[in-house]
LUMVOMAR-353135 format. One record per residue (C-alpha): residue number from 1; chain; x, y, z. Coordinates in pm, 1 decimal, padded with zeros to 6 digits. Example, Ala and Ser with C-alpha at 12.3 -4.5 7.8 and 13.67 -1.06 7.14 Angstrom:
BEGIN
site k: 1 | c: A | xx: 01230.0 | yy: -00450.0 | zz: 00780.0;
site k: 2 | c: A | xx: 01367.0 | yy: -00106.0 | zz: 00714.0;
This chain:
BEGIN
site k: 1 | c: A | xx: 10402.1 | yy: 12374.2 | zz: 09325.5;
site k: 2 | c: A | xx: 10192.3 | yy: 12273.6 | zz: 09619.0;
site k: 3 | c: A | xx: 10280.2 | yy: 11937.5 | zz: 09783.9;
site k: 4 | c: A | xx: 10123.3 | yy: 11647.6 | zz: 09963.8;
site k: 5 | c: A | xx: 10322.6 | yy: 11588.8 | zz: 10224.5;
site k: 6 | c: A | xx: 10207.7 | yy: 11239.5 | zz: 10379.9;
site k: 7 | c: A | xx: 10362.0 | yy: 11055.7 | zz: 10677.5;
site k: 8 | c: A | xx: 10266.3 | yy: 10765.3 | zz: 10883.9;
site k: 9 | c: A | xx: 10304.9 | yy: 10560.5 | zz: 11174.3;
site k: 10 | c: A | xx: 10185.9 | yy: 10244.6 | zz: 11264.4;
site k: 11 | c: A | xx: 10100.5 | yy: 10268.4 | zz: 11637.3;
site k: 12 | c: A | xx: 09989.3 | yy: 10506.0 | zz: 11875.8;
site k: 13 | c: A | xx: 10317.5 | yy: 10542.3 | zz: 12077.5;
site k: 14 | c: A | xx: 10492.2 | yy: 10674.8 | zz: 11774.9;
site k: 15 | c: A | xx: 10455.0 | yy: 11066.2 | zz: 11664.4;
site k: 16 | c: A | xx: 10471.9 | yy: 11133.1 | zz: 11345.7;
site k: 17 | c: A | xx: 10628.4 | yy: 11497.0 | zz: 11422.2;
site k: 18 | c: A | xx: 11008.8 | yy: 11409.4 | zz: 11267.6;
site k: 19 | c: A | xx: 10843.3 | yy: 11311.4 | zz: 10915.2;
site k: 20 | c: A | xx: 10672.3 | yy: 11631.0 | zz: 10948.2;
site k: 21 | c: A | xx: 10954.7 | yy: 11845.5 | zz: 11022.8;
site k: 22 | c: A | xx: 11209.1 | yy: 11635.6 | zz: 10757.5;
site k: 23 | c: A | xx: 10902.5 | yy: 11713.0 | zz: 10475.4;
site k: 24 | c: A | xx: 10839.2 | yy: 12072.4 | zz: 10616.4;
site k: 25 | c: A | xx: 11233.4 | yy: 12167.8 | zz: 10551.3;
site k: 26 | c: A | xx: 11204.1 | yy: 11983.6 | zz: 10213.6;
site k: 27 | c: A | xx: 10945.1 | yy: 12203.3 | zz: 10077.5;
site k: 28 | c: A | xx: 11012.9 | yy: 12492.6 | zz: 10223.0;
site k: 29 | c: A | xx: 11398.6 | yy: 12453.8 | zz: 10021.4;
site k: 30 | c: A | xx: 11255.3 | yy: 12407.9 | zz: 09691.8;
site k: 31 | c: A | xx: 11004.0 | yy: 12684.1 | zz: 09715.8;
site k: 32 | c: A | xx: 10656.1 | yy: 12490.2 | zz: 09762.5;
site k: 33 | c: A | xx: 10332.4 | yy: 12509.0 | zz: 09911.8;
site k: 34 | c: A | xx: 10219.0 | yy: 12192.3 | zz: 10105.4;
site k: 35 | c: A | xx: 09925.3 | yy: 12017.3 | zz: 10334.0;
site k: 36 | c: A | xx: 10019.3 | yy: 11720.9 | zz: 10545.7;
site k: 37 | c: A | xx: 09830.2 | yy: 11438.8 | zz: 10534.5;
site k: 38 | c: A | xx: 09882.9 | yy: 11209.9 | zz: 10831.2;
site k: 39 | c: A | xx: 09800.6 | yy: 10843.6 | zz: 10928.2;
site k: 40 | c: A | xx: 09861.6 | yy: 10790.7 | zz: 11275.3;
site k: 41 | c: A | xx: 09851.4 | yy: 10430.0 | zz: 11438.6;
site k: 42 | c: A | xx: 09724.3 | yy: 10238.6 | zz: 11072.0;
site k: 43 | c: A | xx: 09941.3 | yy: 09958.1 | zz: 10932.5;
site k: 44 | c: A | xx: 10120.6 | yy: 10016.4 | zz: 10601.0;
site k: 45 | c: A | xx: 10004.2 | yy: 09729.2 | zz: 10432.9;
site k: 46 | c: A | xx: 09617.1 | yy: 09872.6 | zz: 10446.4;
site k: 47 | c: A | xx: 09595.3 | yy: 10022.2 | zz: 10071.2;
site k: 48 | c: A | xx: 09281.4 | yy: 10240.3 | zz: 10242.9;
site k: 49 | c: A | xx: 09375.6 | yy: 10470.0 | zz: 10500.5;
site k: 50 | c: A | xx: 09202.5 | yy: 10796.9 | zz: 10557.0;
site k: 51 | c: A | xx: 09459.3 | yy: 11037.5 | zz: 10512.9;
site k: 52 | c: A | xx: 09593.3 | yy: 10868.3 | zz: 10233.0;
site k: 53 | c: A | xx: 09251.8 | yy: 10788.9 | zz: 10049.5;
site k: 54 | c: A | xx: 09217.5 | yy: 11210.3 | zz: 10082.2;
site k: 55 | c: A | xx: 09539.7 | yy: 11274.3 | zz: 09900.2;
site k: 56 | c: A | xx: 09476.9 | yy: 11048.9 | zz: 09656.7;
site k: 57 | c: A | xx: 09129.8 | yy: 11234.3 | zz: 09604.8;
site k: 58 | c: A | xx: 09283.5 | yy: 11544.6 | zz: 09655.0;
site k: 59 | c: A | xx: 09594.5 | yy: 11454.5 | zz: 09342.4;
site k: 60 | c: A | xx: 09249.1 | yy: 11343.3 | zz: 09074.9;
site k: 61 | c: A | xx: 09104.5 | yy: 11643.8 | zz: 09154.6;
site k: 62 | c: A | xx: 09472.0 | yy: 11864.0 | zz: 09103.8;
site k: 63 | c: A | xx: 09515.7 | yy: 12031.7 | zz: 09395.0;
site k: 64 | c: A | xx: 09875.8 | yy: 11846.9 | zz: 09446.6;
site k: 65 | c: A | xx: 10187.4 | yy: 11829.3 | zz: 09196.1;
site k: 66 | c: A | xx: 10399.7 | yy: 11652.1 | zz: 09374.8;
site k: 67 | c: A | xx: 10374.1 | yy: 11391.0 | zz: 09683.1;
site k: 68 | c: A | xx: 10611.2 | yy: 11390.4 | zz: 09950.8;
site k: 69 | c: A | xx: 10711.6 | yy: 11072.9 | zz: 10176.2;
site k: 70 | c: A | xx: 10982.1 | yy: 11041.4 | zz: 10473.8;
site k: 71 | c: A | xx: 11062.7 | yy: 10655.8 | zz: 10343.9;
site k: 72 | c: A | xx: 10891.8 | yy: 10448.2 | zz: 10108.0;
site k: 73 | c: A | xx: 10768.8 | yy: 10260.2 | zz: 10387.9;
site k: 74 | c: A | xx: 10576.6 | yy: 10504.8 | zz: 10499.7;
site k: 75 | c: A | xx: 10349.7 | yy: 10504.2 | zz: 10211.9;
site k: 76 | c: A | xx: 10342.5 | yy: 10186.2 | zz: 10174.9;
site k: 77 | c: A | xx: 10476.7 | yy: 09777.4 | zz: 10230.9;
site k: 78 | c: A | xx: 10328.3 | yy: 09648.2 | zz: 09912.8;
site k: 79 | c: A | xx: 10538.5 | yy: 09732.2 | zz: 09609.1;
site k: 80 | c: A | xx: 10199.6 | yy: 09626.9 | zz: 09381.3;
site k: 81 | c: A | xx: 10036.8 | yy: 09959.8 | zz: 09576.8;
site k: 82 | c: A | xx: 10309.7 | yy: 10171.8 | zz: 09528.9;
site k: 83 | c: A | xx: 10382.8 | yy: 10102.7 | zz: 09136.6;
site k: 84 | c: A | xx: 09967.5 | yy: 10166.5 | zz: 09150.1;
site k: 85 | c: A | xx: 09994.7 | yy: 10456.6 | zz: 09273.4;
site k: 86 | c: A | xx: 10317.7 | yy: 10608.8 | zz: 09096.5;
site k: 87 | c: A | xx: 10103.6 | yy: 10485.9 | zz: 08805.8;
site k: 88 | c: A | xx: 09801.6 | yy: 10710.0 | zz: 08880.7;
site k: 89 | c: A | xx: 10029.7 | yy: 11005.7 | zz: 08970.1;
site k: 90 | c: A | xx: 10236.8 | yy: 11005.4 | zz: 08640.0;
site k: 91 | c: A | xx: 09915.3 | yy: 10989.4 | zz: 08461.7;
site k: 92 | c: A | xx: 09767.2 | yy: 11262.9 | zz: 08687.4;
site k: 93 | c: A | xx: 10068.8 | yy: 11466.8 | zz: 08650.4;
site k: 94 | c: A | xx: 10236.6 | yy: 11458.1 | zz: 08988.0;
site k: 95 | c: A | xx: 10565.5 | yy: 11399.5 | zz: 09117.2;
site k: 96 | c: A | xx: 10667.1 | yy: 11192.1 | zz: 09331.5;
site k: 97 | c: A | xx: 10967.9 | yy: 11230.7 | zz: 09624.0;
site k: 98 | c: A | xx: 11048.7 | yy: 10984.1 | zz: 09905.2;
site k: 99 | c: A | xx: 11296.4 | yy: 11210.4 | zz: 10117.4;
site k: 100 | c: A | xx: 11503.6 | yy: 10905.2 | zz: 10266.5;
site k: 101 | c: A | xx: 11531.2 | yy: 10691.2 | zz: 09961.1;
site k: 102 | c: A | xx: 11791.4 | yy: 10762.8 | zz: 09725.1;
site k: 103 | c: A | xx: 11725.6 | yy: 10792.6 | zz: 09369.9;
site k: 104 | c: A | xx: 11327.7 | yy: 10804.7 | zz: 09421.7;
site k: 105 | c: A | xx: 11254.2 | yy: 11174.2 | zz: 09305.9;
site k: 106 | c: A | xx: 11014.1 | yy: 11166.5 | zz: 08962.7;
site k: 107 | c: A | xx: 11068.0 | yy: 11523.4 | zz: 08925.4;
site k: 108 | c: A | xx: 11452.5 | yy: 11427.4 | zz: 08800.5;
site k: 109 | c: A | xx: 11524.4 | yy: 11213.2 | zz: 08517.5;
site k: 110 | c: A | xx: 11708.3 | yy: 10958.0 | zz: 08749.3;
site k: 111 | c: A | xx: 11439.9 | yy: 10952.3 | zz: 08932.0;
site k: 112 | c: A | xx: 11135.8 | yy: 10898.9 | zz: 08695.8;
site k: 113 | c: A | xx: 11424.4 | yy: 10595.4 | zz: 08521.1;
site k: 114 | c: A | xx: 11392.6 | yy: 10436.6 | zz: 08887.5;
site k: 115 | c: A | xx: 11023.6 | yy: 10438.9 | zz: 08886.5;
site k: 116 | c: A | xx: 10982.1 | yy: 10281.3 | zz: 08528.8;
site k: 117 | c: A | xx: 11236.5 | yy: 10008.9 | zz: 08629.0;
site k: 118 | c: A | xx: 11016.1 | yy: 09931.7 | zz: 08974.7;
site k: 119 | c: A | xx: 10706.7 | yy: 09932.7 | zz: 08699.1;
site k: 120 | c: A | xx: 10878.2 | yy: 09683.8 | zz: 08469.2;
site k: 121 | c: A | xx: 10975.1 | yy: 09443.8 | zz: 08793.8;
site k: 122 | c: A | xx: 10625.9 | yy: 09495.5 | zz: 08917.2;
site k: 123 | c: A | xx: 10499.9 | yy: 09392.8 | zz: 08562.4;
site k: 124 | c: A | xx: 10749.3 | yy: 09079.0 | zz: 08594.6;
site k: 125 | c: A | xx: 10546.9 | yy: 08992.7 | zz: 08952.0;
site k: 126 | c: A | xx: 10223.4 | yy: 08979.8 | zz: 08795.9;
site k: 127 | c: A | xx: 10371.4 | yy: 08778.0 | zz: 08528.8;
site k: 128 | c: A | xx: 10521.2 | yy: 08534.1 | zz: 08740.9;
site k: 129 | c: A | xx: 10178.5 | yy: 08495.5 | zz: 09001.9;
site k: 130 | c: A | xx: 09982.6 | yy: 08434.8 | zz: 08711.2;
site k: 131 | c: A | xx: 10245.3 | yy: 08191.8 | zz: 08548.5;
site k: 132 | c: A | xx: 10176.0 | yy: 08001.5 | zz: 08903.9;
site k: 133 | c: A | xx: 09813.3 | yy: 08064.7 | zz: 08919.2;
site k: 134 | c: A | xx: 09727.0 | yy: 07932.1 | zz: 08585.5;
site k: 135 | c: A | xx: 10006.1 | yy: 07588.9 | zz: 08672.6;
site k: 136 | c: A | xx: 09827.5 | yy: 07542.0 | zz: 08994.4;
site k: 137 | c: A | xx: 09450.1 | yy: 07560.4 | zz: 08814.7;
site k: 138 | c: A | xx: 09575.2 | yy: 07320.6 | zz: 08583.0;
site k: 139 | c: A | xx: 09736.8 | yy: 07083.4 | zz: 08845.9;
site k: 140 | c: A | xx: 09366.9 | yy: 07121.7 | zz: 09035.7;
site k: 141 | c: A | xx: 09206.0 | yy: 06983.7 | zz: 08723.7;
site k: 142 | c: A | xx: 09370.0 | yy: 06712.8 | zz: 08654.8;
site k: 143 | c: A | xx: 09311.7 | yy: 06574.6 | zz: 09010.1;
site k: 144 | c: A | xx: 08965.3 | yy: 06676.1 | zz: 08928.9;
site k: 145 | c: A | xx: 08876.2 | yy: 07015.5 | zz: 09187.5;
């Protein structure tokens, strides 16, 4: 297995050295391969970082089986891009671990019931915006805009 091991931090007087080392021990204990991939003073609510926009290309083209985080937040602060991406790495094939988070390792079968449930309250969200969106259009044309 060869892992993506990303990590992040949002300014430039943060290192990102103890994700590194947390990830490093990870996949050295279960026997992987990895490359780190790492952000260094980006925000985590930009869905298009560098280093992340290369492991994503990197996952399509199947040089990764599983992805690696220190904490959710790391990856991301939008729950729409992370059910997006979890999305395009089941269908790609690759696993997903968040090292800090309990319960949010796809490649057991607690884990992968975790990630369908965040899918199913992400599908709920977009139900629920769009509910609003489509009462606030309506509300718009009756007052005539």
């Amino acid at each position: 297995m060869h892992a993506a091991l990303y990590v992040r931090v949002s300014t430039d007087k943060q290192t990102v050295a103890m994700q590194v080392e947390a990830l490093e021990a990870l996949a050295r204990a279960r026997g992987w391969t990895w490359t780190v991939y790492a952000d260094e003073a980006v925000s985590g609510i930009k869905e298009s970082r560098k280093e992340l926009d290369k492991l994503m290309f990197d996952a399509r083209q199947g040089r990764v089986n599983v992805v690696a985080v220190w904490r959710l937040d790391r990856l991301t602060r939008s729950l729409g891009h992370l059910i997006h991406m979890l999305d395009t790495w089941v269908s790609e094939g690759v696993a997903f671990v968040s090292l800090s988070d309990a319960g949010m390792d796809t490649t057991t079968p607690q884990g992968r019931l975790l990630a369908h449930m965040l899918g199913a309250f992400a599908a709920f969200e977009r139900e629920l915006i769009r509910e609003r969106v489509i009462a606030g259009v309506r509300i718009a044309q009756r007052h005539g805009t």
